[in-house]
N, C-alpha and C positions, 0 to 999 in steps of 0.2 A: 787150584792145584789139588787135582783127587788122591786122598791117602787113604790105603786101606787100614781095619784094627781086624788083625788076624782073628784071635778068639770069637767076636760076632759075626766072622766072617758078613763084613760091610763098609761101605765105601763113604768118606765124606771129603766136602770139599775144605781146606783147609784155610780156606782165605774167609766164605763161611765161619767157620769156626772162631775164626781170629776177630772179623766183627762182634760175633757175639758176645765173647769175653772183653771187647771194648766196651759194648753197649751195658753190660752188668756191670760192669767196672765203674762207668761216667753214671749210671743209674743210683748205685749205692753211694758214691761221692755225693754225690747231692743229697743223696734220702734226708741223713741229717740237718743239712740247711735246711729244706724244706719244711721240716719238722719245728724245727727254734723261730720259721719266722710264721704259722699258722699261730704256734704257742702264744708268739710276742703280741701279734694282734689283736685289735678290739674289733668287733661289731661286724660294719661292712666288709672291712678290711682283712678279717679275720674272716670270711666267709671267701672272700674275692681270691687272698692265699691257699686256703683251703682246697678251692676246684682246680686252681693253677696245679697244687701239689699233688693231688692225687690222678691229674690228667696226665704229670709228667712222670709219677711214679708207674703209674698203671702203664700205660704207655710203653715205657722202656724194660717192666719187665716181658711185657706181651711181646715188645720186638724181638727181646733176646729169646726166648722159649722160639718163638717162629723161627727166627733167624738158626737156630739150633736146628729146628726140623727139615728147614730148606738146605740146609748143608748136608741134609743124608740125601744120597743119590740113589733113589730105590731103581733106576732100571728102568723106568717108566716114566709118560708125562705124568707129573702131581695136578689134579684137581680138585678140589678142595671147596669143601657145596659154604656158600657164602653163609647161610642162616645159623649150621655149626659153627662156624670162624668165628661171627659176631659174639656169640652167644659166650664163647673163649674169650674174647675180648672184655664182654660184659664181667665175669667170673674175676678175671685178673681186675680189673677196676675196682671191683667189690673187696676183694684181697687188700688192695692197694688203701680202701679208707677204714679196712678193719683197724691195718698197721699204723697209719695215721692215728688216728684215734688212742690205740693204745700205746703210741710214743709220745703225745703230747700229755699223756696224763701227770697230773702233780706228783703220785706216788706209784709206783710197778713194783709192787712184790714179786718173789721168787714163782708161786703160784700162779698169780697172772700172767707173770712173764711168759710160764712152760705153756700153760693153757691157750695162753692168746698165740703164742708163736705156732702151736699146732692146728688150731684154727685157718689160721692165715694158712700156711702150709696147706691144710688140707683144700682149701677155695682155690689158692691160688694151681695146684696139681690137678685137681678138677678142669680148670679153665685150659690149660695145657695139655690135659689129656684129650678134651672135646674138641680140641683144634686137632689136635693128631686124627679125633675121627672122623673131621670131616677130610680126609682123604679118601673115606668113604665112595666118593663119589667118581673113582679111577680102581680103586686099589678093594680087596679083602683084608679088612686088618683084626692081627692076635696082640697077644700081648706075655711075656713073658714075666713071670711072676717074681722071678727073683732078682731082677734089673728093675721091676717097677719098686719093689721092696727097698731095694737098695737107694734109689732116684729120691723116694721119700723122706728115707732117713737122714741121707745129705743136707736133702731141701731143708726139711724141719730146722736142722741144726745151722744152717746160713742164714734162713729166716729170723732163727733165736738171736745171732749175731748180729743180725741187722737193725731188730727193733730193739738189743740192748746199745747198742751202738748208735739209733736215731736218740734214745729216750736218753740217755747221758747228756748228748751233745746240747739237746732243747734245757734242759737240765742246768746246764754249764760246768757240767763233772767232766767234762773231756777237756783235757787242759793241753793234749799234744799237739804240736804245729802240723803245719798244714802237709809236711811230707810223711810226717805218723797220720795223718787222717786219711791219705793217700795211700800207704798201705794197707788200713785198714782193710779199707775199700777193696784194695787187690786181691787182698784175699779172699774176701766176704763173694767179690764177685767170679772167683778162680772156681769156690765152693759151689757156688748159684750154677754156674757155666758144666761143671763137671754133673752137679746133681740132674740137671736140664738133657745132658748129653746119655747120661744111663737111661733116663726115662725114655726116651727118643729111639735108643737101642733096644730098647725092652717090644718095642713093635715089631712085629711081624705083619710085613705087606705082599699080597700077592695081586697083579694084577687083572684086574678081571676078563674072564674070557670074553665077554660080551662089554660091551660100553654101559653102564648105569645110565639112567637117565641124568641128561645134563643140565637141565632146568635148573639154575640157581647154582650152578657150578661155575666155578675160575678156575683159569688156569696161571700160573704163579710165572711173572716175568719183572716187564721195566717196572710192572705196579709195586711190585715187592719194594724194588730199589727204590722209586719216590717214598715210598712207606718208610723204610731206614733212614732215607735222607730229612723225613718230616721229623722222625724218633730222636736223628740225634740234634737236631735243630731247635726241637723242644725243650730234650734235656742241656744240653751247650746255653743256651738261652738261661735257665734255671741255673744251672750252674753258676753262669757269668753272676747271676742278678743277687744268687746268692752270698757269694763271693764278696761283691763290691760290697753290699747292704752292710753286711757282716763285717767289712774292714774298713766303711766309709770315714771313721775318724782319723785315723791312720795317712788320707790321700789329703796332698791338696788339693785345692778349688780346681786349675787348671787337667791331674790326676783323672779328676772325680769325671768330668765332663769329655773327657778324650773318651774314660771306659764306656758313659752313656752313649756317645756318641757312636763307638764301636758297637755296642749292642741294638742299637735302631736298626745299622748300618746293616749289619746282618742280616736279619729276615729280609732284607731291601734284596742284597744281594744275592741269597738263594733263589728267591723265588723270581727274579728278576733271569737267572739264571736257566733253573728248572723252565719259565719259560720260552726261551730261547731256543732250549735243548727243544723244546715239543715244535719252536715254528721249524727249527732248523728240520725236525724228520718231518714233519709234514709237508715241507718241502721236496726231502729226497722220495719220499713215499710219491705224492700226488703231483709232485716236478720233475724232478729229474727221471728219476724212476719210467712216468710216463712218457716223456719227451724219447730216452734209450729204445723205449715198447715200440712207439709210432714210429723209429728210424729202424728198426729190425722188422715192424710189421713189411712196410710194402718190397723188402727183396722177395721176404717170406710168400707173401701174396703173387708175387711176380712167379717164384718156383712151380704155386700149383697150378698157375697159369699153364705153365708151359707145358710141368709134366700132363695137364688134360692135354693139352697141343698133341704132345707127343704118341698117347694115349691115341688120339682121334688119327692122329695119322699113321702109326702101326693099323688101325683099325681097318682103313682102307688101302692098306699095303703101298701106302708112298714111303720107298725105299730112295730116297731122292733127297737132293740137294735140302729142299725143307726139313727133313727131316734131322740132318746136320748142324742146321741155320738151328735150331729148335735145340740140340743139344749142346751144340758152342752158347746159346745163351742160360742153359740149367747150369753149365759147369760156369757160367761168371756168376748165377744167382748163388752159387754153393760158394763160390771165391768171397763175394759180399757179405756174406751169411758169415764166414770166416773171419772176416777183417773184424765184423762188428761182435763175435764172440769175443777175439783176441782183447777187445775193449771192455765189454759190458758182460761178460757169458757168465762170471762169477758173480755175478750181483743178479742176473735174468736165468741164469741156472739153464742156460740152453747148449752148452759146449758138448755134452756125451750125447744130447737128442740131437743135435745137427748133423755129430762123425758120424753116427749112426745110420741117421737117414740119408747121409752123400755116399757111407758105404755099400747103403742096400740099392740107389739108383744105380750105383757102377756097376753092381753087380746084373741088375736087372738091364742095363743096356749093353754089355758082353752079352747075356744069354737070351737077349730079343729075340733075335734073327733065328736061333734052333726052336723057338715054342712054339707049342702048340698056340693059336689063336685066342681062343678062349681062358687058357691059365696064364698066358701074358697080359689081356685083358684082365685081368682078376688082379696080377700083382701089381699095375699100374692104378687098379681100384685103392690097393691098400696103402700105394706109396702115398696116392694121393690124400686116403686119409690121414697117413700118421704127418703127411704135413699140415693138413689142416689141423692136426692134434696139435702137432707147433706150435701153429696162430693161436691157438689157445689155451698156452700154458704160458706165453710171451704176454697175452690179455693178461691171466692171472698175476703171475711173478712181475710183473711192471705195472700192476696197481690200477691198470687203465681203464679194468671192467668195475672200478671201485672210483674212478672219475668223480670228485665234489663240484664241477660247475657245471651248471647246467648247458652253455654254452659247446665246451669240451666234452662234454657228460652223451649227449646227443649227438654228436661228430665220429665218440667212438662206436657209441651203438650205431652206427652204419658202417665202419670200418668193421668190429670185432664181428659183429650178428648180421647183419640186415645184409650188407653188399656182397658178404660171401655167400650167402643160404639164397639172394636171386640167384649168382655166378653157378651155385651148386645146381639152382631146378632149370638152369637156361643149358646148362651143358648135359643133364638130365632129360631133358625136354628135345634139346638137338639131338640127341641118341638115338634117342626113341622114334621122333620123327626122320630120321634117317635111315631105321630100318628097314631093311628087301623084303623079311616075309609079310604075308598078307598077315593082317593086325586082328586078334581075336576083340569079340566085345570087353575084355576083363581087360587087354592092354587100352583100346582106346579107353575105359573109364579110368585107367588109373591115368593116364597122360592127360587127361581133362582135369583132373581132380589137381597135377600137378602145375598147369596151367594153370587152377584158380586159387594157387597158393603163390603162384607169380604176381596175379596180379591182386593179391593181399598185398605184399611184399609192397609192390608197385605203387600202390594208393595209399601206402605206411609211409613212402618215405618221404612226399613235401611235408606231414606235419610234424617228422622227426627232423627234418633240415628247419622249418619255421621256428620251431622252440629257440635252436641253435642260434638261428638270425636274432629273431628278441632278446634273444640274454647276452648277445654282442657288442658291444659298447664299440667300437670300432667297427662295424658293418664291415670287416676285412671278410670275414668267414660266408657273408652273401654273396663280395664280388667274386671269387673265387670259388663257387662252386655252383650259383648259380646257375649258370648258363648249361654246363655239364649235365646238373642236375635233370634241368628238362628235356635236354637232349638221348639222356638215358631212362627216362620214363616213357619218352615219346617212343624211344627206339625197340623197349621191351612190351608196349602197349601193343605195339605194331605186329612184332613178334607174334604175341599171344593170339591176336585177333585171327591174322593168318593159321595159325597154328588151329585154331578151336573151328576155323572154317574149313580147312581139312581135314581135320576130326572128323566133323557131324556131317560136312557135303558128300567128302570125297571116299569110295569104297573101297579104297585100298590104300597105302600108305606112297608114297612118293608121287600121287598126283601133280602136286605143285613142289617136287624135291627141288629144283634151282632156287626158285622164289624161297621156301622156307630157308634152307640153307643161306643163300643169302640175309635174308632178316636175323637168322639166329647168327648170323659173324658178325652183322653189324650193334645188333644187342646188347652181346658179349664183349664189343669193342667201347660200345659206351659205357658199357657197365665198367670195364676196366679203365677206362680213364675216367671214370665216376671216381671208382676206389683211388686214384691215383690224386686226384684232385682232393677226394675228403680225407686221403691220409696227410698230404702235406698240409689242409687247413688245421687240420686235429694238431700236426706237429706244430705248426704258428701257436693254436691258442694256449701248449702246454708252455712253449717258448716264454710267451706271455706271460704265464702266469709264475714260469719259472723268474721272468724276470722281477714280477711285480713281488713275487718272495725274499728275494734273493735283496729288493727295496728296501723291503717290509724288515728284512734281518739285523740291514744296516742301519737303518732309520732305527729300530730298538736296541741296536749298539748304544747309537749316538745319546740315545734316551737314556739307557741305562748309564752309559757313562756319567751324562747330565746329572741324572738322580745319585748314582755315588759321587759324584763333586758336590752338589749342593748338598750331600748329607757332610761330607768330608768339612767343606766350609761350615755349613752348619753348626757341626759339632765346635769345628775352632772358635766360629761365633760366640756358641753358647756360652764357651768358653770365658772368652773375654767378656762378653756379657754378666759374667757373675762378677768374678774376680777385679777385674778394671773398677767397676762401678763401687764397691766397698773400699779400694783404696785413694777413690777419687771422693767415695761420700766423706772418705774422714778427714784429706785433707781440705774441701771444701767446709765444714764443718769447726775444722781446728780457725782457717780465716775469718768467720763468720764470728767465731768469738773471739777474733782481736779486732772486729769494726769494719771491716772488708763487705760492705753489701753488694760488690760485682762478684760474689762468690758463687759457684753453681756447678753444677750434677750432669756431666750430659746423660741426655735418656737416650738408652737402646734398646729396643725391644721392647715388649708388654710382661714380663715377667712380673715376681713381686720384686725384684730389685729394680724395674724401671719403676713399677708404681712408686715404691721410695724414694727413689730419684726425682721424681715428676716431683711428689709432695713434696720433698725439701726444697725442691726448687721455687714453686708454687707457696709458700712457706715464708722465703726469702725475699719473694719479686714483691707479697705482698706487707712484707716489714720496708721493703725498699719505696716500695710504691707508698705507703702511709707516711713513711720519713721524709720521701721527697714530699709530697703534697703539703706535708706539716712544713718542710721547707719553703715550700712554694708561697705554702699562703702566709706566714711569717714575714719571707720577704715582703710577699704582695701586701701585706695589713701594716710593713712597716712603710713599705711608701705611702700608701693612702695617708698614714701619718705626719709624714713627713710633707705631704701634698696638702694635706689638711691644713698645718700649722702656718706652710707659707701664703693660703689663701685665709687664713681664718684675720692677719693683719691688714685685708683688701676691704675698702669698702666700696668703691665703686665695683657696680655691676659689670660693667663694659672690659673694666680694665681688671677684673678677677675671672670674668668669661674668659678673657685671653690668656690671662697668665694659667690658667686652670687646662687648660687644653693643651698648651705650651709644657708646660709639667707633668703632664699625663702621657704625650705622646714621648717626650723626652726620656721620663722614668721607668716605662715599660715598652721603651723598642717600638713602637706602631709606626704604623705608615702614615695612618691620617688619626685624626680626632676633630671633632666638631662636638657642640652644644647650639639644641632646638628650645628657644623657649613658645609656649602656646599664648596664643593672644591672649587678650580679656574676655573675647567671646569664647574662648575654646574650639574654635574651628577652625584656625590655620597654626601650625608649627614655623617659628622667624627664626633663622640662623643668624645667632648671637656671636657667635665665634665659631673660628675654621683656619686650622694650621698651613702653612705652605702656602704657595703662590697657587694650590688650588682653590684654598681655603680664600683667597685676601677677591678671586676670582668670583667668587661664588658670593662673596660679601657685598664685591661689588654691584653685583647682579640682582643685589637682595633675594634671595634663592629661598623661596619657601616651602611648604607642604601641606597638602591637607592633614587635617588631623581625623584617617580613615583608616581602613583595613588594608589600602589601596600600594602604599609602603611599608618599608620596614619601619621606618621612624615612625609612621605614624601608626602601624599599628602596634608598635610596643607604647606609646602613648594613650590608644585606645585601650588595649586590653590592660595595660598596667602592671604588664609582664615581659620579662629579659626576653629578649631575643638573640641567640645565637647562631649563623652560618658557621660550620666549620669548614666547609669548601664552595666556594660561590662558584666552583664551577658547574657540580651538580645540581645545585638548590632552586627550583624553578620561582619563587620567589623574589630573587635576588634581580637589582636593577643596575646593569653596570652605567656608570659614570665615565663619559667619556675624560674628564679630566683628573680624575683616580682611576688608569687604566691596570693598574697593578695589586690590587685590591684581591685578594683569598681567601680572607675568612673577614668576619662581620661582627659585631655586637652592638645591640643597642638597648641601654640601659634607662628604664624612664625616671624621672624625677622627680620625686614625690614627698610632698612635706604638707603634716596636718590634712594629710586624704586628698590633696589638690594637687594634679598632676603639673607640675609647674613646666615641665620639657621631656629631652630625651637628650642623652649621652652618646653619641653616634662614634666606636671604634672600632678602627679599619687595622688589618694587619697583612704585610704582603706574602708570609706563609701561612701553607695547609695546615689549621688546626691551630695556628697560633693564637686566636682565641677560642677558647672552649668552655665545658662547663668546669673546671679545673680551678680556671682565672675567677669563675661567673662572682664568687662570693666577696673574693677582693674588689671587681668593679663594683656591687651593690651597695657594700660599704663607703666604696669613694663616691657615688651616685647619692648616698643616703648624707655625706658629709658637704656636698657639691651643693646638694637640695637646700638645705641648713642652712649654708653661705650665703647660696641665693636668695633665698627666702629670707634669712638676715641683712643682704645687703637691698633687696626692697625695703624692707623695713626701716633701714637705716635711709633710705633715698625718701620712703613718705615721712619721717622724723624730721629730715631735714629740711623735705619742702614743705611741712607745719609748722614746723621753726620759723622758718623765713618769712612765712604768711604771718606767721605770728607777731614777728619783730614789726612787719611791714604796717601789721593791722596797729601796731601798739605805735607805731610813729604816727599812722593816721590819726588814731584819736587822743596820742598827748598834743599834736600837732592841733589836733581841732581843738582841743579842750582849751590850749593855752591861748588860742585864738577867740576864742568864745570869753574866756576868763579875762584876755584882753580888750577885748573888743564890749564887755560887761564895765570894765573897771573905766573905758573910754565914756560909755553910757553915762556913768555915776559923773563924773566929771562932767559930763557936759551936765548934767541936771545939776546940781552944783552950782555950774556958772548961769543957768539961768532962773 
């Protein structure tokens, strides 16, 4: 909205304006955060705030000074040489970390303040002026001395207001809430905005008569707008971060993570946006735009067809039926030409060039019949060209002579350039050789010379149709134009040859008039269903590519949406991620200390509250894990106990083997149990005992082993070490027993007392892992008490058959002695009696 200010007699936009006083507004709001959190920092952290703040301070005051200057409407395009611009850029940056600097200081006296405030000031009007010069590169610029005076004085004093107003805040002297910090702002930035606005007026721009050189010039458009939309995305961003940081104690956990969430969320969805906007014009630019060009090209094309038609037949005075035919089809080309303005002509800009040129053929077809020959001839020259001007201002303005694929790119350079410039030298070339007078040397060389610009033309165009074919992914644009293609190469080859052979042979011009005449209609006719063939491929491949856009838009919809859902979850995620997990650590926690070890944390996420989660969890499983084990093996050491004590009253071997395995399998749940003892020689293992009707089977059997590496028993007897399966299904080792078909896990425990491996302990269990190394210590204990027993109750079996020998031997010889002692006393007696 343009408003003028009478006294500078000059013009600004007012919507302009009203950004920019947004932009100093939302720039000074923040200044001070900015400030208090580079202050609060340490180290990295303090450097990392630090480029944040002076990127987004610098930043927003450079937008709003531009944004001030794009708002004055000098009358002219603004160009604006890039090296000055930056260099304005660089100045305000510099501005931007003076005033950092001296807002975060511990102390600001009265003197520094004014000092440092005019400094800044003066850097920062510096940078703003050199952006006004580079307008330079359009414009003459002055400058008026008492608006630049004035511009400073303002500036200096809003400056002074700004860096008294950041250094309080870092400070903690600013005690007013956030709608007194808000006005502040408003005003500081009302003062910025006015100051910016005099300096601005203080220019005097005249545009230059001539162009400057444009090397390293812009011109000020959508780039400006992305530039504002960056500026205030930056500071919004600052703001927010500011904001929250600043009143984080104040939110809860849930609060905190929504705001974080929002602020991800953001840059996601500008730029998410911002892209969009560029596929969406690149689409209408290089899609639709060309798609409207190639369906306005071929009426356009068909018009100057005819008007040459009509042209060639005035020429030979066919006042006839053809002649008619020829005009009834210009007025449908100009009815088409019509339909497709009514549609496209304000976006293709051809609506005053069309009425224009349909007014000047009516006119010129009313005053045909009174001209003279030659000035009819003339005006049907220029009608012809200002439609061929047509063709190519519908090239321009529909983007088509700016084609990005190569495919389409190649399709139009035959439609826009290549098949009008044959059409031009074949209908040039038919002229010519149609001519009655005899042909001077100067006509027949230039009609050779145009002949061997035909057949440039002619030999250009299979390798501008081949590019087109390769870069075709659909080989549509081959089948379709193919055939045409060589039929109209063939047709203007043909043409030409004839033509250059009554050139050079023949001594006067119409030697062979039927035959050329013929060749150049048929030429001409290929050549226009050439054009008519590569315009509607051209239209396919922009269709194409319209389509594949138009994909492409939706498909980054669908994306983009994706990406704000999973930020939107995300965020709630996070959420509950913090918050859930501290109310769950504590009452997990609180059970833990009444004796609850099924107490637990669930983990979400990788954060530091999962890792706390994890540990206390981790923590717990491993208090649980030791208590149960300590339960386990308590148990497990009281049964051996207990197992102990009822064999420790057995002294037969046979009948403690039994009860021992009977008690083992009974007291800890197994499937089977057996006991191996090793012979006398050490090289077979004899099953002493075996539970179950497998076990009484396997007895019967007398089922033995070697004592090798070759089994499990036997080689836990060889090596003299536990053996554990904990799934015989995997364990390549394992030897299933057909008559323990239920058998899962294994152990065998050897049996060893005084270093002599006396057997092995063979226990079967019918679940995965029922025994493990968990169990391993209780059985070695029971194996070490088993060993003991055994080894005590041999002992007690050789005591007793010594015993027996003993008694047996002590009968034999009181038995003999008493017999000797009798059989002595019988001696004496008989010596006695004789």
């Amino acid at each position: 909205m343009p408003v003028s200010f009478l006294p500078f007699n000059q013009t600004y936009d007012l919507l302009w304006l009203a950004a920019a006083l947004g932009l100093a507004i939302l720039t000074i709001y923040a200044a001070p955060g900015m400030a208090a959190r580079v202050s609060a920092a340490q180290g990295a952290a303090r450097f990392a705030w630090a480029v944040g703040a002076v990127s987004a301070l610098g930043i927003g005051l450079w937008v709003t000074s531009f944004t001030v200057l794009v708002a004055r409407q000098f009358g002219f395009p603004g160009l604006y040489q890039v090296n000055l611009t930056v260099t304005g850029l660089a100045l305000t940056l510099a501005g931007a970390i003076l005033s950092l600097w001296l807002a975060t200081q511990h102390q600001m006296g009265r003197g520094r303040w004014l000092a440092g405030s005019a400094v800044v000031a003066a850097v920062l009007l510096s940078g703003g002026l050199i952006t006004i010069l580079s307008l330079r590169g359009s414009a003459v610029i002055s400058f008026q001395p008492g608006l630049v005076a004035a511009g400073l004085i303002l500036t200096l004093l809003s400056l002074a207001g700004l860096l008294h107003f950041m250094f309080r805040f870092q400070a903690g002297a600013f005690t007013g809430s956030q709608w007194r910090r808000l006005g502040v702002a408003a005003l500081l930035g009302l003062a910025l905005t006015v100051a910016l606005w005099l300096s601005v007026s203080a220019v005097a721009a005249a545009p230059m008569p001539t162009p400057a050189e444009t090397a390293g010039v812009v011109a000020i458009g959508r780039q400006w707008t992305n530039t504002v939309a960056a500026a205030l995305l930056v500071l919004g961003i600052w703001l927010a971060v500011s904001g929250i940081s600043w009143r984080t104690s104040r939110l809860t956990y849930p609060q905190k993570f929504l705001l974080v969430s929002g602020l991800f969320l953001l840059p996601l969805v500008v730029v998410l946006s911002l892209s969009l906007i560029d596929i969406a014009d690149r689409r209408d630019k290089y899609g639709v735009r060309e798609q409207y060009g190639a369906l306005y090209l071929r009426p356009a094309q068909n018009l100057l067809d005819d008007v040459r038609q009509q042209q060639s037949l005035w020429s030979v005075g066919a006042h006839t039926v053809a002649l008619r035919q020829v005009e009834a089809r210009i007025v449908g080309h100009f009815g088409q030409l019509a339909q497709l303005d009514a549609r496209y002509g304000d976006l293709l800009q051809t609506t005053g060039r069309r009425q224009d040129l349909q007014a000047r053929w009516e006119r010129l077809r009313a005053a045909a019949p009174q001209m003279e020959p030659e000035a009819r001839d003339t005006e049907f020259t220029a009608l012809a060209a200002d439609v061929r001007a047509l063709i190519s201002w519908v090239g321009d303005t529909s983007y088509l002579i700016l084609d990005p694929a190569l495919d389409t790119y190649y399709m139009m350079d035959a439609v826009l350039l290549k098949l009008p410039e044959s059409q031009d030298l074949l209908w040039q070339l038919r002229q010519g050789a149609a001519a009655t007078p005899a042909r001077d040397p100067a006509q027949t060389a230039e009609l050779l010379a145009l002949t061997g610009r035909l057949r440039a033309l002619t030999a250009a165009l299979p390798g501008t149709y081949a590019i087109s074919f390769e870069n075709d992914p659909t080989d549509t644009l081959r089948k379709l134009t193919e055939r045409p293609l060589a039929e109209a190469v063939t047709a203007m080859d043909a043409f030409a040859d004839l033509l250059e052979a009554d050139l050079i042979n023949a001594g006067a011009p119409g030697a062979r008039g039927p035959a050329l005449e013929a060749a150049a209609e048929a030429a001409l006719a290929a050549n226009r269903n050439l054009y008519q063939v590569t315009s509607k491929a051209l239209e396919f491949g922009v269709q194409r590519r319209v389509g594949l856009q138009t994909t492409s838009i939706l498909l980054y919809v669908i994306f983009a949406a994706t990406l704000v859902s999973i930020g939107v979850f995300a965020g709630l995620g996070t959420m509950r991620a913090i918050s859930r997990p501290l109310r769950e650590l504590d009452t997990a926690t609180r059970r833990l200390a009444a004796g609850d070890m099924a107490a637990r944390v669930p983990v979400i996420g990788q954060d530091e509250m999962a890792r706390v989660s994890a540990a206390f969890n981790d923590m717990v499983a491993r208090l649980q894990a030791t208590t149960g084990a300590l339960e386990v093996r308590t148990r497990d050491l009281a049964l051996v106990a207990e197992i102990s004590q009822i064999l420790s009253r057995e002294r037969d071997l046979s009948t403690l083997l039994a009860q021992a395995v009977d008690l083992i399998r009974a007291r800890f749940g197994l499937y089977h149990a057996q006991v191996y003892l090793a012979d006398p020689a050490g090289q077979t293992l004899l099953l002493q005992a075996s539970t179950g009707e497998a076990g009484r089977e396997l007895l019967r059997r007398g089922h033995r082993l070697p004592l090798d590496l070759n089994s499990l028993n036997g080689a836990a007897a060889a090596t003299r070490q536990t053996i554990i399966i904990a799934n015989t299904r995997n364990h390549p080792g394992f030897r299933p027993n057909a008559l323990l078909p239920d058998t899962r896990s294994e152990m065998v425990v050897p049996l060893i007392a005084d270093d002599r491996v006396l057997g092995v302990l063979d226990l079967q269990s019918e679940r995965v892992g029922g025994l493990s190394a968990e169990n391993e210590f209780a059985f070695n204990a029971l194996a070490g008490q088993l060993a003991s027993a055994i080894e005590g109750s041999q002992l007690f079996t050789q005591l007793e058959q010594a015993r027996v020998e003993l008694v047996a031997q002590t009968r034999r010889l009181t038995r003999s002695g008493w017999q000797e002692f009798l059989d002595g006393l019988q001696r004496a007696e008989r010596l006695e009696q004789t």
